[in-house]
NUDREN-50751 format. One record per residue: residue in three letters; x, z, y of N, C-alpha, C, O in turn. Coordinates in pm, whole numbers, padded with zeros to 5 digits, always signed. Example, Ala and Ser with C-alpha at 12.3 -4.5 7.8 and 13.67 -1.06 7.14 Angstrom:
2
ALA+01319+00780-00569+01230+00780-00450+01320+00780-00330+01424+00846-00332SER+01285+00708-00225+01367+00714-00106+01290+00787+00003+01341+00804+00114
//
This chain:
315
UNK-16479+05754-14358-16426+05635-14425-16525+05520-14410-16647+05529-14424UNK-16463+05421-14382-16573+05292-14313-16640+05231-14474-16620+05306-14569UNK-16698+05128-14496-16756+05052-14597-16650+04971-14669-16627+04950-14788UNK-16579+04924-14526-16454+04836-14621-16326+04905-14682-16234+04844-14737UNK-16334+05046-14662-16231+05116-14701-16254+05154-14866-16175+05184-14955UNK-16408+05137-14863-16470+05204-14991-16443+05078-15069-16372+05082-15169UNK-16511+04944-15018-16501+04876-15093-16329+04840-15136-16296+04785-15241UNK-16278+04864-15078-16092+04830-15058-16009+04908-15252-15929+04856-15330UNK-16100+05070-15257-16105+05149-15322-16111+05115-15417-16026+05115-15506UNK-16291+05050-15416-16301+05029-15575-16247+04904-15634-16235+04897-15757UNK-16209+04785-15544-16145+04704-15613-16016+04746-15646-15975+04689-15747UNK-15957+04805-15609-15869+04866-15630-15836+04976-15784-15739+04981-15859UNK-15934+05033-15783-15941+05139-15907-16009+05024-16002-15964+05046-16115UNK-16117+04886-16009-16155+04808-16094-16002+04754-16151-15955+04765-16264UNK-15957+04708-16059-15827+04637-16114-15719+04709-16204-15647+04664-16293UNK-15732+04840-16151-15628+04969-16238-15675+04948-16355-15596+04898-16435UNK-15807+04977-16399-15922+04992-16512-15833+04894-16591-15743+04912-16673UNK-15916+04739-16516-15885+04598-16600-15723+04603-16642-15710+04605-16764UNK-15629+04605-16586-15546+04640-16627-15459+04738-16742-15351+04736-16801UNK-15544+04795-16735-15536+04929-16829-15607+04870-16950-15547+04838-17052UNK-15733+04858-16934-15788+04776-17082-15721+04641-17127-15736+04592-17239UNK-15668+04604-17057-15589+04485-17129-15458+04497-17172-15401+04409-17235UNK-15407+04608-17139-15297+04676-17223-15358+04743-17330-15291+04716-17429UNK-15459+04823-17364-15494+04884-17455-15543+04769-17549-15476+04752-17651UNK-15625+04710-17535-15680+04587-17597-15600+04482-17696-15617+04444-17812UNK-15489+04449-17577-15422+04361-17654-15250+04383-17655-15163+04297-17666UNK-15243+04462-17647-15075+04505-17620-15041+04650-17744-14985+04654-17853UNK-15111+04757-17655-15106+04878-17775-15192+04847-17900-15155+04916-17995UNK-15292+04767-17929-15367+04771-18072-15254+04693-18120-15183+04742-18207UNK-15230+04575-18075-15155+04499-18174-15005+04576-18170-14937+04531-18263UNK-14938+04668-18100-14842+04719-18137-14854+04822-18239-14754+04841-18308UNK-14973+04904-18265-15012+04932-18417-15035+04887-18489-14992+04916-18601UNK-15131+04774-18458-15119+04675-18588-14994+04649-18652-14989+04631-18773UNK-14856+04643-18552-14772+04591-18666-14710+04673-18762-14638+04631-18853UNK-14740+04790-18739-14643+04892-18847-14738+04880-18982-14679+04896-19089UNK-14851+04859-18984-14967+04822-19077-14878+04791-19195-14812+04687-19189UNK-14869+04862-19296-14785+04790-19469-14892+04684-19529-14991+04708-19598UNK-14841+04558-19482-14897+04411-19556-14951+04430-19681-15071+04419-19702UNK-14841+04467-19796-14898+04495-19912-15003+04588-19912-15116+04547-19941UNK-14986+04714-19883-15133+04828-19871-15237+04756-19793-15349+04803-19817UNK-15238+04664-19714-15374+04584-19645-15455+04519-19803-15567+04527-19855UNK-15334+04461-19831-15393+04327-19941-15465+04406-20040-15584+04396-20073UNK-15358+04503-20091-15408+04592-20211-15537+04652-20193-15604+04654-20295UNK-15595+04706-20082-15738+04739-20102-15827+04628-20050-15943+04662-20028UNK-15789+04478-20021-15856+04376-20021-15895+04341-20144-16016+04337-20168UNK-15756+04297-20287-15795+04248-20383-15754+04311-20463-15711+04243-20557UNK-15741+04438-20480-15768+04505-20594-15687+04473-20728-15739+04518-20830UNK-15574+04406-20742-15513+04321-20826-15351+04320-20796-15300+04254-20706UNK-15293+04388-20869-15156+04393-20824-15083+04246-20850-14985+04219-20780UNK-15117+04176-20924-15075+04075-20947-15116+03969-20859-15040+03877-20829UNK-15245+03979-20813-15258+03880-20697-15241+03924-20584-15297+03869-20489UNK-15153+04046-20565-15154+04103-20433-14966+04078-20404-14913+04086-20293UNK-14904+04054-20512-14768+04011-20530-14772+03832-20488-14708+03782-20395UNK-14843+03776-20561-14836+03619-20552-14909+03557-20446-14917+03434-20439UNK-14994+03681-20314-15051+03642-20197-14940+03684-20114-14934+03647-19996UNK-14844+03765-20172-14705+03796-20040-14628+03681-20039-14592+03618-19940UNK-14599+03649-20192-14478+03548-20195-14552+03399-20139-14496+03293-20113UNK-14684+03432-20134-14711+03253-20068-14687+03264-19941-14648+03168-19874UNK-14710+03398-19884-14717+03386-19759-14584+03407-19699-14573+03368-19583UNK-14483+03459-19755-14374+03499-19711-14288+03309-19745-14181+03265-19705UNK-14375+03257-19815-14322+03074-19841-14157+03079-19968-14067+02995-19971UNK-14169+03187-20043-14117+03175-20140-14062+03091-20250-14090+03127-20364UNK-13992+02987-20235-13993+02916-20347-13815+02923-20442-13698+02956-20421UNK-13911+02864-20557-13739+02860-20642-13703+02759-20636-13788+02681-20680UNK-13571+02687-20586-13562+02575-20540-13386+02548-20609-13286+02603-20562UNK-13386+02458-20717-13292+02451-20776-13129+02411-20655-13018+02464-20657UNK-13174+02317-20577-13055+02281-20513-13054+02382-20436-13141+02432-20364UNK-12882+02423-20471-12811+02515-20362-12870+02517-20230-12950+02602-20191UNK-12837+02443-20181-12857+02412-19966-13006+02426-19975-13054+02527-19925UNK-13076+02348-20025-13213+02379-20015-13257+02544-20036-13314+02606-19946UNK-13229+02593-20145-13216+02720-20160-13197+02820-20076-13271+02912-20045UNK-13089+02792-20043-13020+02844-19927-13121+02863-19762-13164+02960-19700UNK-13125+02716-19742-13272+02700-19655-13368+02767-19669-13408+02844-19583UNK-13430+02748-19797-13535+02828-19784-13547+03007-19788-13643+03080-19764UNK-13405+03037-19831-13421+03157-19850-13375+03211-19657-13406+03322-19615UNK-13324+03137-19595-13359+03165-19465-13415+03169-19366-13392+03231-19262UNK-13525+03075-19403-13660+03078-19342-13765+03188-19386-13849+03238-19312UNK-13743+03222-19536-13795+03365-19598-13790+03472-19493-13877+03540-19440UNK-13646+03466-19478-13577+03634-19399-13645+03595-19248-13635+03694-19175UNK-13713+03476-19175-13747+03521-19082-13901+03566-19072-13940+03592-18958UNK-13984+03577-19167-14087+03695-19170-14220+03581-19129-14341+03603-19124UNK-14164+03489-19109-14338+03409-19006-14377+03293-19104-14311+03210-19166UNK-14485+03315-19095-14565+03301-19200-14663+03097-19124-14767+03037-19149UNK-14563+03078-19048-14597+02918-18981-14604+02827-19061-14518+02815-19149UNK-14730+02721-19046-14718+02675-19204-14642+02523-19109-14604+02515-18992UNK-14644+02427-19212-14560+02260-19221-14624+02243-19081-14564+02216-18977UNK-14785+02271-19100-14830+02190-18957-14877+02266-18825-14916+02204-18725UNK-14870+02380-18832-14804+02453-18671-14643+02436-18641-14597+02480-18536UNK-14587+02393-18706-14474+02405-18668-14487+02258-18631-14392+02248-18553UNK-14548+02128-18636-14473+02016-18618-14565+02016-18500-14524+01953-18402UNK-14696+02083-18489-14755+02057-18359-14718+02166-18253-14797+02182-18160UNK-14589+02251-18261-14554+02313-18172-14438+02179-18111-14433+02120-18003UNK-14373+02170-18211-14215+02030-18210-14303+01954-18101-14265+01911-17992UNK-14413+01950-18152-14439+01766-18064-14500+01841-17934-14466+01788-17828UNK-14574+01942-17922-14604+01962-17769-14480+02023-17694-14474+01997-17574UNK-14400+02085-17737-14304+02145-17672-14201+02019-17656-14118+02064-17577UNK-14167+01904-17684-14097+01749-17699-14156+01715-17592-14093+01692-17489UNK-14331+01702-17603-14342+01656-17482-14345+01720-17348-14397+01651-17261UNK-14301+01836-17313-14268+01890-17204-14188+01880-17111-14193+01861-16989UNK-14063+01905-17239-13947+01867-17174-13956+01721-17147-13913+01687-17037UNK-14024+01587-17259-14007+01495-17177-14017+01474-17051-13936+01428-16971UNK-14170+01526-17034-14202+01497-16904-14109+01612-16764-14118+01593-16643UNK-14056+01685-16810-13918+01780-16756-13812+01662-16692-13788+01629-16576UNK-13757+01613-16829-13631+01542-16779-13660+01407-16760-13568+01327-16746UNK-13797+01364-16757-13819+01188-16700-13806+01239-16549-13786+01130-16495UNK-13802+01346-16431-13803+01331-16332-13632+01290-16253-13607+01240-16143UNK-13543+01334-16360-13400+01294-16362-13331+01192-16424-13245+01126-16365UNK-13371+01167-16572-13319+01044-16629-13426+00973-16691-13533+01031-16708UNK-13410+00836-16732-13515+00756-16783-13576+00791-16904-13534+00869-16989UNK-13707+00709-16902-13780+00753-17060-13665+00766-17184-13615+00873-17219UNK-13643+00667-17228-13547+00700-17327-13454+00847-17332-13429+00916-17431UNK-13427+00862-17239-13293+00934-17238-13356+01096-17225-13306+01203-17260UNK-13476+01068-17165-13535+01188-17192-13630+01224-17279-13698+01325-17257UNK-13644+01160-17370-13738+01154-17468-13624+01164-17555-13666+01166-17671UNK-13454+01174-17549-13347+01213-17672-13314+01332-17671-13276+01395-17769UNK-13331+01388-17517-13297+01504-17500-13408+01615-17481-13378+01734-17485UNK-13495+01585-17468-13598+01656-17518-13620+01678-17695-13646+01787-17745UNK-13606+01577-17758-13550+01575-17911-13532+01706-17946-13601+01791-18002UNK-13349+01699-17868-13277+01779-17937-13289+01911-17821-13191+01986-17819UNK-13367+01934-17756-13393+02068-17658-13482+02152-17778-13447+02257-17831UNK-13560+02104-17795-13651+02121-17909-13657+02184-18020-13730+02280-18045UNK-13565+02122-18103-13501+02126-18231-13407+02271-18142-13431+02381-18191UNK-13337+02270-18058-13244+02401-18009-13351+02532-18028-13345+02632-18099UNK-13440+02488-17941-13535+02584-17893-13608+02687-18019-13618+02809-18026UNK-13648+02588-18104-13744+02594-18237-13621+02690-18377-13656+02756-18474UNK-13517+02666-18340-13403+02705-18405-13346+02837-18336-13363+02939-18403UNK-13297+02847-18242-13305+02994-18179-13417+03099-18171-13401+03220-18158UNK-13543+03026-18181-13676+03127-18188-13640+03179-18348-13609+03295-18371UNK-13649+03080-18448-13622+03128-18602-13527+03234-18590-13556+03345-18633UNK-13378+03204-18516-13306+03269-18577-13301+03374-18477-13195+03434-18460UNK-13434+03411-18391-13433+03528-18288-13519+03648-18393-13518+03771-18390UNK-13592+03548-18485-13735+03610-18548-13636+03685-18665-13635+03806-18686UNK-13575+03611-18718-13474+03677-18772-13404+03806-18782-13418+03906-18853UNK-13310+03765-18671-13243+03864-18648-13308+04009-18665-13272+04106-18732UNK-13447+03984-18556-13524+04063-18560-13521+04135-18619-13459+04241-18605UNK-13619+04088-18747-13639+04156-18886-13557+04195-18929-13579+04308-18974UNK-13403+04142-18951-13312+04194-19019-13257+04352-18957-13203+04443-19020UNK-13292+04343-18810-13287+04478-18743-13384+04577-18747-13358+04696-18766UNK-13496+04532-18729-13605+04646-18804-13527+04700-18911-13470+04809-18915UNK-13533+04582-19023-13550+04665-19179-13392+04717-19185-13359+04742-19301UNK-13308+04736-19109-13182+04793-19151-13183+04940-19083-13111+05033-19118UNK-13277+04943-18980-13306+05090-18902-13354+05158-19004-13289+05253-19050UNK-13499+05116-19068-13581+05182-19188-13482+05226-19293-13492+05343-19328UNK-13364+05133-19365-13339+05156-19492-13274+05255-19518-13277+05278-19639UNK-13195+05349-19441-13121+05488-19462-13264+05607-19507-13258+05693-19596UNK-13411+05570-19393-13474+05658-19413-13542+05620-19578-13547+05706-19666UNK-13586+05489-19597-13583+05474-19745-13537+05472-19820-13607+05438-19916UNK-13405+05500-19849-13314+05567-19953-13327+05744-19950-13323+05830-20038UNK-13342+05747-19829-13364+05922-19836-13520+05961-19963-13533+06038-20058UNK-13609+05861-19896-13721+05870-19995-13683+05857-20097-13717+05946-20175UNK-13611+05766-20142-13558+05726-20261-13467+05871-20343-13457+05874-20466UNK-13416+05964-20268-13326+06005-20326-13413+06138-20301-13425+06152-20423UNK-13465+06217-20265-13576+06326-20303-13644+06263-20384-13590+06344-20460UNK-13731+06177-20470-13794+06133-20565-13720+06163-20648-13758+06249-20728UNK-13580+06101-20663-13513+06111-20808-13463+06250-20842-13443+06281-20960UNK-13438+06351-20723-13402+06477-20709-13480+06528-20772-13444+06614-20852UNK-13619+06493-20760-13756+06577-20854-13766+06529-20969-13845+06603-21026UNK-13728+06437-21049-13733+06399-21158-13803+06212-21160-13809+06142-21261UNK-13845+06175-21022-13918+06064-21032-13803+05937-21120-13681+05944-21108UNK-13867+05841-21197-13767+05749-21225-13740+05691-21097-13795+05733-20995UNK-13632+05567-21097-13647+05492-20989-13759+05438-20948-13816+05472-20844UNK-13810+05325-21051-13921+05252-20985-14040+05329-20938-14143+05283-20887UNK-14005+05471-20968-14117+05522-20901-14125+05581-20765-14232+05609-20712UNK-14004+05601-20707-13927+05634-20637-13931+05504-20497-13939+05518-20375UNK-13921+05371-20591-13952+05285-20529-14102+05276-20429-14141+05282-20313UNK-14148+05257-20566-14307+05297-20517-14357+05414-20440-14459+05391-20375UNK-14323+05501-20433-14319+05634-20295-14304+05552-20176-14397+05553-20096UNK-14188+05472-20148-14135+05410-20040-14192+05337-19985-14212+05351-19865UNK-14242+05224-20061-14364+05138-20061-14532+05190-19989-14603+05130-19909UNK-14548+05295-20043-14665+05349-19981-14630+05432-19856-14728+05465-19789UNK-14494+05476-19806-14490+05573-19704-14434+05502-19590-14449+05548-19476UNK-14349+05356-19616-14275+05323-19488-14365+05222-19481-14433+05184-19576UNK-14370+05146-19295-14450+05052-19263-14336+04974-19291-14221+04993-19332UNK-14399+04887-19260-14328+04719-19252-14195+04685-19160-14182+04727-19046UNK-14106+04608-19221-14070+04511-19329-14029+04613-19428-14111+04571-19509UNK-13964+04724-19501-13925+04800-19541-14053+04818-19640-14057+04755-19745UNK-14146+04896-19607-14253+04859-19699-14316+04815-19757-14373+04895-19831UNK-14366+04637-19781-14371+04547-19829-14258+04504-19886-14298+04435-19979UNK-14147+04503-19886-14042+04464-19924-13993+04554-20057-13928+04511-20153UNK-14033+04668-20042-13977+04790-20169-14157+04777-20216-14178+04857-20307UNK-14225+04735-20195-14335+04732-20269-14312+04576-20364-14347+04580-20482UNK-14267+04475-20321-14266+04381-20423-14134+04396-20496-14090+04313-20576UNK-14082+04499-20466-13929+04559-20538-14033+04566-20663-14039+04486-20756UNK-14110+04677-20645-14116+04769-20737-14221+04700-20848-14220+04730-20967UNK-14318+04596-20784-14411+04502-20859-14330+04402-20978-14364+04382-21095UNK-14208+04347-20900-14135+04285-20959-14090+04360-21091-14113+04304-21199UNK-14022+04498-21089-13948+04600-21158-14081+04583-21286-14054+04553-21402UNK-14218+04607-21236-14333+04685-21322-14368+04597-21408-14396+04628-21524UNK-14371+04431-21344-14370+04314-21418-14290+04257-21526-14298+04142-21570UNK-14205+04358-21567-14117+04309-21628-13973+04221-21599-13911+04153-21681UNK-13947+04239-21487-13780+04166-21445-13704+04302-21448-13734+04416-21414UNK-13594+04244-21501-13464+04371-21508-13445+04394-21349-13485+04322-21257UNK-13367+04526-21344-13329+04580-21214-13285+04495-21146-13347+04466-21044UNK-13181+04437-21174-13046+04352-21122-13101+04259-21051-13068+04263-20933UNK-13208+04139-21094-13224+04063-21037-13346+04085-20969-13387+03976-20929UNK-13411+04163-20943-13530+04226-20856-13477+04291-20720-13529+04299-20608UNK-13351+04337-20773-13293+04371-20630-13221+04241-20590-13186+04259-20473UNK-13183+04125-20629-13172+04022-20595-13227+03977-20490-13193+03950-20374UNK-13333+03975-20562-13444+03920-20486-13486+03926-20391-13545+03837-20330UNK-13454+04085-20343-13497+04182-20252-13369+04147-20153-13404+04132-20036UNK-13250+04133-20173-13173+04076-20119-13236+03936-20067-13315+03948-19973UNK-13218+03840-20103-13278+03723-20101-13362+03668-19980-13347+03576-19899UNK-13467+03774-20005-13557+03815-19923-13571+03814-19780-13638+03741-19707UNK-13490+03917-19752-13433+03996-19674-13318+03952-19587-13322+03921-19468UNK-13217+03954-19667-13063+03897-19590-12974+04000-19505-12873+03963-19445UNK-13011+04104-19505-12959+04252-19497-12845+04263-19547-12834+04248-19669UNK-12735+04291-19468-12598+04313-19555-12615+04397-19618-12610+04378-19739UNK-12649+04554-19559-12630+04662-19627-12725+04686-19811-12723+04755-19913UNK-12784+04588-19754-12885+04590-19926-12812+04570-20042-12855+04610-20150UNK-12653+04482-20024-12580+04461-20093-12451+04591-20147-12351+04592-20218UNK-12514+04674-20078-12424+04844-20100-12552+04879-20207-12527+04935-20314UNK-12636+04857-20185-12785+04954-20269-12735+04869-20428-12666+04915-20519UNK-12803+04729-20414-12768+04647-20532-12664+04669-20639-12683+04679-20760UNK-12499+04678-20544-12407+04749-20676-12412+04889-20689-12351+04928-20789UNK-12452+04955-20639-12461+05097-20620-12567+05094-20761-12530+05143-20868UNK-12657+05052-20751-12774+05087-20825-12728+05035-20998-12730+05108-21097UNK-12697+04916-20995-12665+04831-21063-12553+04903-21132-12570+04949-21245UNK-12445+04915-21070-12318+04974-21158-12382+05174-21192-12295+05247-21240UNK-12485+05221-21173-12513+05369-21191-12600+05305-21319-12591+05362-21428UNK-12694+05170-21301-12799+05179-21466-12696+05137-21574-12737+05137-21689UNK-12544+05094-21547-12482+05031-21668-12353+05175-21697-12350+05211-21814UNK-12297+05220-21640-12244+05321-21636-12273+05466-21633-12203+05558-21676UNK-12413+05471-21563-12428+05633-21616-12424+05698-21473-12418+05619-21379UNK-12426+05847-21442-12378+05921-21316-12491+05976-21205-12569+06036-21279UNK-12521+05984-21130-12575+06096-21047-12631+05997-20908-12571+05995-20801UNK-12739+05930-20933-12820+05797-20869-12851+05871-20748-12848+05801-20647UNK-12888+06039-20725-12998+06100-20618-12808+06127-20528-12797+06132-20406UNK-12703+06138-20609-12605+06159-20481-12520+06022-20470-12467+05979-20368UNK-12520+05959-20606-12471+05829-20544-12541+05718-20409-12479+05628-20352UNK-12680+05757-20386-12774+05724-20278-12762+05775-20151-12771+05708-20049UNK-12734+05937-20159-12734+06004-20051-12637+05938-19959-12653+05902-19842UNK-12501+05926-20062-12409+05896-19986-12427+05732-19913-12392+05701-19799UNK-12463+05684-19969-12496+05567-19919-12549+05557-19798-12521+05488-19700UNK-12667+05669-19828-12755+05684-19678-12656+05689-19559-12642+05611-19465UNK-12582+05825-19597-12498+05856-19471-12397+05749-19435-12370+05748-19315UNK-12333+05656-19511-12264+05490-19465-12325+05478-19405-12306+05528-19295UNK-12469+05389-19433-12515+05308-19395-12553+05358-19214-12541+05277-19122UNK-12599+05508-19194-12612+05588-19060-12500+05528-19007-12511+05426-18939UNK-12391+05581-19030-12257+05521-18956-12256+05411-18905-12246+05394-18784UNK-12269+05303-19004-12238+05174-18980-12363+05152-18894-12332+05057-18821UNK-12492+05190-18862-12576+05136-18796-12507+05210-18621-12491+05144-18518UNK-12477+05371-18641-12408+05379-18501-12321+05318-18458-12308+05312-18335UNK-12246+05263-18532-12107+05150-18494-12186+05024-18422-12162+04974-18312UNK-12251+05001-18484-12355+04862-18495-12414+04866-18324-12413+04771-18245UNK-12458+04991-18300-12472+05027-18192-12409+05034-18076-12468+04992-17977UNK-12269+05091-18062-12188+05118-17947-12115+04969-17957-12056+04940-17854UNK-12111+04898-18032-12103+04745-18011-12166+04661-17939-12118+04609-17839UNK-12307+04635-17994-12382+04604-17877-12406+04650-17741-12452+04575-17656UNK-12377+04769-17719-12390+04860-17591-12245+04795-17483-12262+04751-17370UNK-12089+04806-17565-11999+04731-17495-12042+04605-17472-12062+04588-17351UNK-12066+04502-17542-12065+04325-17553-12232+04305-17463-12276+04190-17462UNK-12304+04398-17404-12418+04360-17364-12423+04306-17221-12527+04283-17161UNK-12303+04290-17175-12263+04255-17002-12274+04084-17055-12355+03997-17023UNK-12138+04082-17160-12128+03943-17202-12276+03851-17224-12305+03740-17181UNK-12345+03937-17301-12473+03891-17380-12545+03861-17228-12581+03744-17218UNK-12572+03947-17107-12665+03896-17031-12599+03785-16952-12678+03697-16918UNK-12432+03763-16905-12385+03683-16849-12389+03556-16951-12291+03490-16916UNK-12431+03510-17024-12411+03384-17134-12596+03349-17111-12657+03243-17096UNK-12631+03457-17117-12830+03397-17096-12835+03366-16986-12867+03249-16968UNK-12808+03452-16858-12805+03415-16730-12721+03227-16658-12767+03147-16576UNK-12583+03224-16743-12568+03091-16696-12612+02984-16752-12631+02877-16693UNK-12639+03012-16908-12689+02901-16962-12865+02869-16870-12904+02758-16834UNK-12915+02959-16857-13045+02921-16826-13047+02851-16610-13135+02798-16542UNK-12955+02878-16591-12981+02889-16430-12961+02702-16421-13062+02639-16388UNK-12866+02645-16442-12875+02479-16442-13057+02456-16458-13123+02397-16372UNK-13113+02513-16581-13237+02458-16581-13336+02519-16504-13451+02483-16526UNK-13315+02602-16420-13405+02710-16332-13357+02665-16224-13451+02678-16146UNK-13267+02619-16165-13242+02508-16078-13324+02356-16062-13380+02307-15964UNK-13308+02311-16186-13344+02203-16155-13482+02201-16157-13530+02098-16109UNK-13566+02291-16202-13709+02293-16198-13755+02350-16068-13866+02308-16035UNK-13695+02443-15977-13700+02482-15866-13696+02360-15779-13797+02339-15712UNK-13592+02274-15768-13563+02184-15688-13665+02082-15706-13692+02001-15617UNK-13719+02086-15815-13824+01948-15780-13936+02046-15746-13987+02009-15641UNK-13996+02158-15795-14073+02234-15711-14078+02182-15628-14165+02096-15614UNK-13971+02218-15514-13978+02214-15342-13956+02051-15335-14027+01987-15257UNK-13895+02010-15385-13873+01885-15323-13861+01757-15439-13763+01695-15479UNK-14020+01745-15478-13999+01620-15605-13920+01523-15545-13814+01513-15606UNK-13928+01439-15438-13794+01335-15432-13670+01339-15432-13596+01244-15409UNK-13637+01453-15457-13463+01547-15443-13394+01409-15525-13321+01327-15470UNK-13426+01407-15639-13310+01352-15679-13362+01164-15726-13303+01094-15808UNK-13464+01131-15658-13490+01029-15678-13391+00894-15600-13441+00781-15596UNK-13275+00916-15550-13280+00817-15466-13067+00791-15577-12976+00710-15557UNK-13081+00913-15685-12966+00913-15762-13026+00901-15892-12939+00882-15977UNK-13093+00903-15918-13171+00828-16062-13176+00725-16144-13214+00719-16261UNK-13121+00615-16048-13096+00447-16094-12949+00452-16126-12895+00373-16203UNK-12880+00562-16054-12723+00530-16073-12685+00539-16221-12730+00615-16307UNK-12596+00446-16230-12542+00421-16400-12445+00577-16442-12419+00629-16550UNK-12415+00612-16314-12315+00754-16381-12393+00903-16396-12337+01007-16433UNK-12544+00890-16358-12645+01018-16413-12667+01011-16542-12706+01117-16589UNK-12661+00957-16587-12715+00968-16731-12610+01076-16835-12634+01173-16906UNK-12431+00967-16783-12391+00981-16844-12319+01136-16839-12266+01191-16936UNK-12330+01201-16682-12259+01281-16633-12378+01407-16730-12324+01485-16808UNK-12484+01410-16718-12624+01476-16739-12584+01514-16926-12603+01619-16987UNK-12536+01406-16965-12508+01438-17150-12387+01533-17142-12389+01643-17196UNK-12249+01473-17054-12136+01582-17034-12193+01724-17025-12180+01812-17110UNK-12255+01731-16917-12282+01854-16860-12308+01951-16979-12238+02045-17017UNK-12455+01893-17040-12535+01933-17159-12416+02000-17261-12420+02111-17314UNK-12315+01904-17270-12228+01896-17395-12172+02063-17398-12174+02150-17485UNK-12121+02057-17252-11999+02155-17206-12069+02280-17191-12004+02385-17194UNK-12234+02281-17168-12286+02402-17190-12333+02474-17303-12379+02588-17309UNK-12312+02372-17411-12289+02376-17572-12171+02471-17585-12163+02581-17641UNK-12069+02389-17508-11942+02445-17567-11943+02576-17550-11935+02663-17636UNK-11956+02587-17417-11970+02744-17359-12015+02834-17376-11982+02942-17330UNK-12126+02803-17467-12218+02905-17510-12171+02933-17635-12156+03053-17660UNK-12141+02844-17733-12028+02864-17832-11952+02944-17805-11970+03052-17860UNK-11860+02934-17732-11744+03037-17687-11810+03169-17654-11760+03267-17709UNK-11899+03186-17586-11929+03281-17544-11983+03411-17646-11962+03532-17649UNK-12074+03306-17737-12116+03385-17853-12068+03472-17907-12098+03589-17932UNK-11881+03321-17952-11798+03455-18047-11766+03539-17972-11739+03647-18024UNK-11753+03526-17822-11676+03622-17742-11747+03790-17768-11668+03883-17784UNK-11888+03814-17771-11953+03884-17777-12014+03880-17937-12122+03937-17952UNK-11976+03843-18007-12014+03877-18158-11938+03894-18304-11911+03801-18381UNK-11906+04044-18328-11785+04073-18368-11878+04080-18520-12001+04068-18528UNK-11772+04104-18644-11772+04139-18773-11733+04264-18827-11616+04277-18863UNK-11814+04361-18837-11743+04477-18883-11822+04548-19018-11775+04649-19071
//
């Protein structure tokens, strides 16, 4: 084997290495990091259940906010889990604004691309929320059959609920775990059931939480058998998550054909000035780009609209 074959080798096996440590480093640690239960971090930070409740709700951006819509708002920015304060978010708006400006000044004029960069923006910043979302709302609906199961061997042994709660809290990671941990802080603090699971609703934004809530709710005012009125729940809620499943599995052709066309106009046009920045300079002054460029925009609104419901059912 010659010198350059050796050396050929070890850059070769260096690069495997580097590669390998930078998946371990920063890919697999932080994919353990996230199952990490938030609350159990804090709790052996500060030692204080009460400031370990009122360091979630700041961070989770909690507020009681008398007007409806506002309310409403905020309780949906809650359910998406990110913890971005007023001013990362406006200095993401303004560098990501100016991107696209400088994106669409190579096709239409300052103005016109400094409107549509605007509202690219505002799209962009709004689909990430409601991607972060979704998210979470899909984590914590996988977890919650197995945390009712916890829930319902606790009460089988004699545990009360809130203690039952608290089992859950210490055994499931996150969102599920932090989430039945300020259940149960709330419960210990003195708020009635009803509106602690509210809250937890609230929170959250989980349909199925709203089966737990009257379930729970109509068993503390009526009386009856909480460890099988749960069970059964569990096994719904299994169902409805396999349904949940072979849904997405049909509608997932739709789902990649709606990402695929919406994105290719703009993977086009960034390609084309790639290869050829003067491509479209010599149609740039014309009075009918501007206006054809907002149509276009409009109709890929529409389409994607359509497409959505086409692929997003209610069951």
């Amino acid at each position: 084997m010659s010198d350059l074959s050796i050396i050929f080798a070890l850059v070769f096996l260096a690069a495997t290495f580097a590669i390998y440590g930078f998946y371990w480093v920063f890919i697999f640690n932080r994919r353990e990091q996230r199952v990490i239960n938030r609350r159990l971090e804090l709790g052996r930070q500060l030692r204080n259940p009460t400031a370990v409740l009122a360091t979630l709700r700041d961070e989770r951006g909690i507020r009681n906010v008398s007007n409806p819509s506002l309310r409403q708002l905020s309780d949906w920015l809650t359910q998406t889990g990110t913890n971005m304060t007023s001013r990362n978010f406006l200095l993401a708006f303004a560098a990501i604004g100016l991107i696209l400006t400088f994106a669409f000044g190579a096709v239409v004029g300052f103005l016109g691309a400094a409107l549509l960069a605007i509202v690219a923006t505002a799209a962009i910043l709004v689909l990430y929320l409601v991607r972060l979302r979704n998210r979470r709302i899909s984590a914590f609906g996988e977890q919650l059959p197995d945390a009712i199961d916890i829930i319902v061997r606790g009460v089988r042994v004699g545990l009360p609920f809130t203690s039952a709660v608290s089992l859950v809290a210490r055994e499931m990671p996150d969102p599920v775990g932090t989430e039945f941990g300020m259940l149960a802080d709330e419960i210990g603090f003195g708020l009635d059931l009803r509106s602690a699971l509210d809250n937890l609703y609230r929170r959250v934004g989980q349909a199925d939480l709203l089966f737990l809530t009257i379930s729970v709710g109509v068993q503390a005012q009526t009386g009856g058998n909480l460890g099988e009125i749960l069970s059964r729940l569990s096994r719904l809620m299994r169902s409805r998550a396999n349904m949940r499943l072979k849904i997405r599995a049909l509608s997932a052709e739709g789902r990649a054909s709606a990402i695929t066309l919406s994105a290719f106009p703009f993977v086009l046009l960034f390609l084309v000035n790639l290869i050829s920045p003067t491509y479209y300079g010599a149609i740039r002054s014309n009075p009918i780009v501007e206006p054809a460029i907002y149509l276009g925009v409009f109709l890929l609104i529409v389409g994607n609209l359509i497409m959505y419901r086409m692929v997003n059912f209610k069951y």
